[in-house]
C-alpha positions in Angstrom: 24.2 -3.4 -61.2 22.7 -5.7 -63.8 24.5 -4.0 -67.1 22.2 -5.4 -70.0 19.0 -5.8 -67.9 18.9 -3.2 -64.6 16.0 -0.6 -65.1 16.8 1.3 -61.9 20.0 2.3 -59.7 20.9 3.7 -56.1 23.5 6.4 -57.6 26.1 7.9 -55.0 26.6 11.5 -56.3 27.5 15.1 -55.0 24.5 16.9 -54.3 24.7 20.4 -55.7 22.3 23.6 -54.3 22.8 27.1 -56.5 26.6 25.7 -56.7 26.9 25.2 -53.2 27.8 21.1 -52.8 26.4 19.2 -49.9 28.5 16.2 -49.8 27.6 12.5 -51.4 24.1 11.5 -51.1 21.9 8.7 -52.2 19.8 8.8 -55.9 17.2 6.3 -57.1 17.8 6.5 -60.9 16.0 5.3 -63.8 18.2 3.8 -66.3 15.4 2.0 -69.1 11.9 1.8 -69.6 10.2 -0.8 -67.3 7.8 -2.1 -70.3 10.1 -1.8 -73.3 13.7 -2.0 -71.6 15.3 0.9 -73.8 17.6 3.4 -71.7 16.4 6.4 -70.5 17.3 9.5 -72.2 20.6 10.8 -71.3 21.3 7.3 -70.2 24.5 4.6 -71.4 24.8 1.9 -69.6 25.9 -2.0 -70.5 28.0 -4.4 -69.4 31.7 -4.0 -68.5 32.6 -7.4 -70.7 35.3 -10.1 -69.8 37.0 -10.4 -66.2 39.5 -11.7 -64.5 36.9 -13.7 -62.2 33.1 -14.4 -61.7 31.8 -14.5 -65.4 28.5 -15.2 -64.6 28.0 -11.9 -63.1 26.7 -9.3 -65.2 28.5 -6.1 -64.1 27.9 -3.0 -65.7 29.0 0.8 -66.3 26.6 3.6 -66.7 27.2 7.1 -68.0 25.0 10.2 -67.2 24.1 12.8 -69.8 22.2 15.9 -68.4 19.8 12.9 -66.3 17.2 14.7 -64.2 16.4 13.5 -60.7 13.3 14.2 -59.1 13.7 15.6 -55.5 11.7 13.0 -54.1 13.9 10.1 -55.8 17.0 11.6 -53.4 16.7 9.1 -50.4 15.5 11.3 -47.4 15.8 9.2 -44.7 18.2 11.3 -42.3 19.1 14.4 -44.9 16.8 15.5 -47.1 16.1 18.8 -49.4 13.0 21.0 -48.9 11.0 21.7 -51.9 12.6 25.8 -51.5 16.1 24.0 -51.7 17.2 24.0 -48.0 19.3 21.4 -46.8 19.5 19.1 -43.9 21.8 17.7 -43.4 22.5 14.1 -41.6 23.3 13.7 -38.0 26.3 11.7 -38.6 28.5 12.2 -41.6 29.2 8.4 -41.6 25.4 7.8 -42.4 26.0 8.6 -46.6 28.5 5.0 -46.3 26.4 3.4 -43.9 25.2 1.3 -46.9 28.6 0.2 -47.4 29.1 -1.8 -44.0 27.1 -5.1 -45.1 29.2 -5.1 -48.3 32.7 -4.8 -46.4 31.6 -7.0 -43.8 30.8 -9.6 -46.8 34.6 -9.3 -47.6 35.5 -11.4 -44.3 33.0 -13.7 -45.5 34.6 -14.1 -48.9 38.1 -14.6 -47.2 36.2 -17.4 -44.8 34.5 -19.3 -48.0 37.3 -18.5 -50.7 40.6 -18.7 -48.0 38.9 -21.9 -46.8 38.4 -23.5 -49.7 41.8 -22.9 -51.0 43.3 -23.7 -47.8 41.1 -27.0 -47.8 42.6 -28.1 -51.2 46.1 -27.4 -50.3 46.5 -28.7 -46.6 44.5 -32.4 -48.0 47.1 -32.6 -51.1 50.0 -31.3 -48.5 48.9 -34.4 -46.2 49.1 -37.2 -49.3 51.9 -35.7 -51.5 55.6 -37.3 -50.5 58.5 -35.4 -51.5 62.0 -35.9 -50.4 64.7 -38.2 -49.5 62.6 -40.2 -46.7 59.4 -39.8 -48.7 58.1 -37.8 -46.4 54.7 -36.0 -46.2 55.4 -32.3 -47.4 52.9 -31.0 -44.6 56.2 -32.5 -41.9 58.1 -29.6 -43.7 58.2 -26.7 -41.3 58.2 -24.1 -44.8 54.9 -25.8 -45.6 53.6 -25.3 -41.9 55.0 -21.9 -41.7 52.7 -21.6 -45.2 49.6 -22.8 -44.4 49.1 -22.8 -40.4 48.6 -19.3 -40.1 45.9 -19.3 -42.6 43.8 -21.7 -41.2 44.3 -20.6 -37.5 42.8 -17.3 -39.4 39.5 -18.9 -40.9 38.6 -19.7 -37.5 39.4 -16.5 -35.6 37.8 -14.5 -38.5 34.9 -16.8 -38.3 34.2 -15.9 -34.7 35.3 -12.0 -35.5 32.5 -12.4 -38.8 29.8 -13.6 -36.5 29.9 -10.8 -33.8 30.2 -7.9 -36.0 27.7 -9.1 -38.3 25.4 -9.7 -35.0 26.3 -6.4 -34.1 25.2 -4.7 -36.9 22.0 -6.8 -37.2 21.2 -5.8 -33.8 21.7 -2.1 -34.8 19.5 -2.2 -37.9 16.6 -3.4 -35.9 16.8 -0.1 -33.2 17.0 2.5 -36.0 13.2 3.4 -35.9 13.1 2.9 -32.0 16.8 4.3 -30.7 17.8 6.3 -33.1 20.4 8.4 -30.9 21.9 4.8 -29.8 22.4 3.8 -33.4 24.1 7.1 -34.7 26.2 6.8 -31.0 27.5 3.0 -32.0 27.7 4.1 -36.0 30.8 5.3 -36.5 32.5 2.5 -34.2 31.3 -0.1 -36.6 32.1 2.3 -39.7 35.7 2.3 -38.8 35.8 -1.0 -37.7 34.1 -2.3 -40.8 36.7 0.1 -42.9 39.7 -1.7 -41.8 38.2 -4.7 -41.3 37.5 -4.9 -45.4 41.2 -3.9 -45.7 42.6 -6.3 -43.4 41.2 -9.2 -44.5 41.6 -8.0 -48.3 44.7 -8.4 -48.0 45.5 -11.0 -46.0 43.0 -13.3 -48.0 44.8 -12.1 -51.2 47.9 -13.7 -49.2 46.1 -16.8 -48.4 45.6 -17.5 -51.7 49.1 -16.8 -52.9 50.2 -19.1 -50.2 48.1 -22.0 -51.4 48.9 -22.0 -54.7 52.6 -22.0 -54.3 52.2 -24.6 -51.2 50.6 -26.7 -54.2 53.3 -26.6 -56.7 52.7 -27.1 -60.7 49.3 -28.5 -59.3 47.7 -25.5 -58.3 48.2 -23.8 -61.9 46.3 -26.3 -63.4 42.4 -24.8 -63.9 41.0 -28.2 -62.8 41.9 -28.1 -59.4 40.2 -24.6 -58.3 43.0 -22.3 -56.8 43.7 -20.2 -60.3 39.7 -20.0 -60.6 39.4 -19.1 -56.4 42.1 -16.3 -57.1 40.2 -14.7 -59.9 37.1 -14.8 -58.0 38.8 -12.9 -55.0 40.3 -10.4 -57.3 37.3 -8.1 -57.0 37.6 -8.5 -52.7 40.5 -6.2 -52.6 38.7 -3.3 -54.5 34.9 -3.7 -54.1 33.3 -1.4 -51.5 35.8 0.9 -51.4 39.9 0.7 -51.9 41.4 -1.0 -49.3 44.5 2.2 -48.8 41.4 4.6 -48.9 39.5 2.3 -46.1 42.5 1.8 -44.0 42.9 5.6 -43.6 39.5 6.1 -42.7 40.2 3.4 -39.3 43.4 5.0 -38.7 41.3 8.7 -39.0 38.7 7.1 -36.1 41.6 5.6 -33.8 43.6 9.0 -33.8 40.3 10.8 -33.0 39.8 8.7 -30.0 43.2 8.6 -29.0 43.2 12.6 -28.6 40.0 11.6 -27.0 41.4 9.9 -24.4 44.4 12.4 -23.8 42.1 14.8 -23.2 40.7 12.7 -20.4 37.1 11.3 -21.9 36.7 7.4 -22.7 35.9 5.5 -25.1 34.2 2.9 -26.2 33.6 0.1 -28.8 36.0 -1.6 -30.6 38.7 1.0 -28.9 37.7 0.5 -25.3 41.3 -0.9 -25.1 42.5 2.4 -25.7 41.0 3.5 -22.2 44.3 1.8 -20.7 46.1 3.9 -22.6 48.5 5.3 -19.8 49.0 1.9 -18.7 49.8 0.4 -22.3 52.7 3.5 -22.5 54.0 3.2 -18.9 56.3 0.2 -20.1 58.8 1.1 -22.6 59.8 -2.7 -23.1 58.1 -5.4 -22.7 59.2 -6.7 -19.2 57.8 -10.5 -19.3 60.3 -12.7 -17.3 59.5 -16.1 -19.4 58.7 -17.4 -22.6 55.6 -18.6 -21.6 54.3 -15.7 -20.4 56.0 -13.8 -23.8 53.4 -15.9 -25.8 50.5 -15.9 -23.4 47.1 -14.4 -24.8 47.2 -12.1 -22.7 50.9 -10.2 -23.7 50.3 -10.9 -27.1 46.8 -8.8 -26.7 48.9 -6.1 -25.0 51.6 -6.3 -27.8 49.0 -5.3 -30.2 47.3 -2.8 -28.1 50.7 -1.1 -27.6 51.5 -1.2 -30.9 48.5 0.1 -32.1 48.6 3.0 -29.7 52.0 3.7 -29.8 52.0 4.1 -34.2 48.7 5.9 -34.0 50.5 8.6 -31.3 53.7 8.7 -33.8 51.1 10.0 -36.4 49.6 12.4 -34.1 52.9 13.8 -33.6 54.3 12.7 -37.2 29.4 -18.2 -30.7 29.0 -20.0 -27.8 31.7 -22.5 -26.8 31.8 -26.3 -27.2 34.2 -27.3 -24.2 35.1 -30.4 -26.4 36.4 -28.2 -29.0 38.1 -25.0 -26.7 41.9 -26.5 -26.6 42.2 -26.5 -30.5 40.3 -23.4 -30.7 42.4 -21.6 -28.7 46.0 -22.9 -30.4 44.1 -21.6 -33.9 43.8 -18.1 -32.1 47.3 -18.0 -30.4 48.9 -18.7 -34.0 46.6 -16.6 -35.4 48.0 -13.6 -32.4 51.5 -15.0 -33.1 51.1 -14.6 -36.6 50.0 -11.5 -36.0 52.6 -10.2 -33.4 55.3 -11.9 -36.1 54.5 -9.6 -38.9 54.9 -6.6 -36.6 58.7 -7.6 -35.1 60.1 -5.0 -36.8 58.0 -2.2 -35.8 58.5 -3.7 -32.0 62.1 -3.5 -32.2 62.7 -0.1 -34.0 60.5 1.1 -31.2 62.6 -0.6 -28.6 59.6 -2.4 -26.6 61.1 -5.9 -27.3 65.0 -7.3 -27.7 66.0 -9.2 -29.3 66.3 -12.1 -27.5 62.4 -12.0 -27.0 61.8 -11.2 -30.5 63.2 -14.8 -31.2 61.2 -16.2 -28.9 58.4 -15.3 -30.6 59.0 -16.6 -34.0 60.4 -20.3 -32.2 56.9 -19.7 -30.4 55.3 -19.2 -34.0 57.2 -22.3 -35.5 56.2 -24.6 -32.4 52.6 -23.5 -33.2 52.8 -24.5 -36.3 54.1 -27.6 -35.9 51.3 -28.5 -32.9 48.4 -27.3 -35.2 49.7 -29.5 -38.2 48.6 -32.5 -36.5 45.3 -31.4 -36.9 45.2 -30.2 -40.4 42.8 -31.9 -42.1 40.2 -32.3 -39.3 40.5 -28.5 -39.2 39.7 -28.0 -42.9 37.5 -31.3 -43.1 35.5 -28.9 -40.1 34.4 -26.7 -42.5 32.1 -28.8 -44.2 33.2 -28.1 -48.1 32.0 -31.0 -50.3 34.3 -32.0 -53.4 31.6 -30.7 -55.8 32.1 -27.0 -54.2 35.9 -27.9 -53.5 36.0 -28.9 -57.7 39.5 -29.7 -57.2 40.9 -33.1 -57.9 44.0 -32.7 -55.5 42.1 -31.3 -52.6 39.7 -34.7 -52.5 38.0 -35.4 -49.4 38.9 -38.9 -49.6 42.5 -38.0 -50.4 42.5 -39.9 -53.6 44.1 -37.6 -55.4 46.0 -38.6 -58.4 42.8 -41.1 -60.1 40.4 -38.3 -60.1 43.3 -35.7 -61.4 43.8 -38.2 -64.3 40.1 -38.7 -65.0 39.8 -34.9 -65.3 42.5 -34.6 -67.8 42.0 -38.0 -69.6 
């Protein structure tokens, strides 16, 4: 909310009938007078002061004193409350956070804009800066590969992830009048999906960012070249719209509903159709791939994840159109990004015994060859995404890669 200026809010509170609660609902509340701007009785609200990131915004903090709502100001859409005080309630739980979906969904649009932006001004000063005893570029150094790579293979598959979900919900939105029982069906699909989602790419932007600044050196502490000011911008990503522990629970809640699901014989479908080749996924205690190459195919690495994801959700139960021209790159940025992915998970492979360790290293050469092929396009991959300098507002991460003049003029 607007803390010093807002005259109404959309208040999430526990609705209470002769001391009987009914869960969270939805409350328009007055907070000032529309003509003279003074709070409402029983009403203190103002602005939260100084952050760590976006100053501009005026956040604010309200506190309730014996307010009364109106009936009618409860939104009624799918639950409501008869004027005698009987409840209905909705037809879906997940309908009281159906609000909440655009906002997480706008969290993998923050990592896209903020993680690509950072990783824009690092990977252009990692392709001018020299370091070292040949004076080489320090994006030829396979730590600063290893650093930055798997970020930017990650704007793009996010990118493509971002655009069907969104379409997907978009498309939802527009049937709720006309298909009701179709929307409700598909609801809590994109609820959990949007849930972990948030969480996901919370913290893996928060990484990003981390990675950028150190792959920058002293340079990326200094305020005029973006990253500190990018980080305290993103801060609010990892918390807004819910905590990210709290939204991570409520995917892994959904998954090991549907897993039962599927055990007891039904499918499913969704995000978790995968989870209809559930006996297949399990059938293979290892991984039995006979080559590297087909180790670090799409295709294994898909299953890798599937397996995964089945096998630790089952341990709980029991504890855009394509350019042709473009495709090849495309689809190195997603294998890295699965490699990445697969790579951060070699632990949990091997303590469950599905790959050796032989393959496990195969895997991480497989990650540091991917690396290394997607470094030659770099900066065309950042350059792609269209940031001007004047958004970029960092000296080092220059289109032009003139660097060091425009740093000096800044601090001149």
């Amino acid at each position: 909310m607007a803390g010093e200026t807002a005259t109404h809010t959309v208040a999430l509170a526990h609705l209470l009938i002769d001391g009987r609660s009914h869960g969270i609902q939805w409350f328009v509340v007055q907070l000032r007078d529309r003509s003279t701007g003074r709070l409402m009785p029983g009403v203190v609200a103002g602005n939260i002061g100084a952050k760590a990131g976006r100053g501009g915004l005026d956040n604010g903090w309200i506190q309730f004193n014996h307010v009364r709502i109106p009936r009618k100001h409860m939104l009624q859409r799918w639950a409501s409350v008869a004027r005698d005080g009987t409840f209905t309630p909705a037809p879906n739980p997940s309908i009281a956070y159906a609000a909440l979906i655009p906002e997480r969904l706008g969290v993998v649009l923050g990592t896209i804009c903020n993680g690509g932006q950072a990783l824009t001004i690092a990977t252009r000063y990692s392709c001018v800066r020299r370091q070292g005893n040949n004076d080489e570029l320090i994006m030829d150094y396979q730590t600063q590969q290893a650093r930055l790579m798997p970020g930017i293979a990650s704007i793009y598959v996010l990118n493509v992830l971002n655009r069907h979900i969104v379409a997907q919900w978009t498309q939802m939105t527009q049937i709720i009048d006309t298909k009701p029982d179709v929307f409700l069906a598909q609801l809590a699909d994109v609820h959990a999906v949007s849930a972990g989602l948030k969480a996901a790419a919370g913290w893996w932007g928060s990484e990003v960012l981390e990675r950028c600044r150190r792959a920058c050196g002293g340079h990326a502490f200094s305020a005029y070249n973006a990253i500190p000011g990018i980080i305290g911008d993103w801060g609010v990503m990892t918390t807004g719209g819910g905590d990210n522990i709290v939204l991570a629970q409520q995917s892994a809640r959904y998954l090991l509903g549907c897993v039962r699901r599927v055990m007891a014989g039904e499918q499913v479908a969704g995000s978790v159709d995968y989870l209809n080749d559930l006996p297949r996924l399990l059938s293979h205690a290892r991984c039995a791939t006979s080559s590297d190459a087909e180790l670090i195919s799409t295709e294994t690495l898909r299953d890798l994840l599937g397996w995964l994801s089945a096998k630790q959700v089952i341990r709980e139960m029991e504890t855009a159109r394509q350019h042709t021209d473009l495709l090849p790159v495309l689809k190195r940025c997603g294998l890295l990004y699965a490699l990445h992915c697969v790579q951060e998970q070699l632990g949990m492979l091997l303590e469950f015994g599905h790959l050796s360790s032989a393959q496990s290293a195969s895997i991480r050469r497989a990650f540091l060859d991917g690396c290394a092929d997607l470094r030659k396009d770099a900066v065309p991959l950042v350059d792609a995404w269209g940031f001007p300098d004047f958004i970029i507002k960092a000296p080092i991460g220059r289109y032009d890669g003139n660097i060091y003049p425009g740093k000096q003029r800044h601090t001149s």
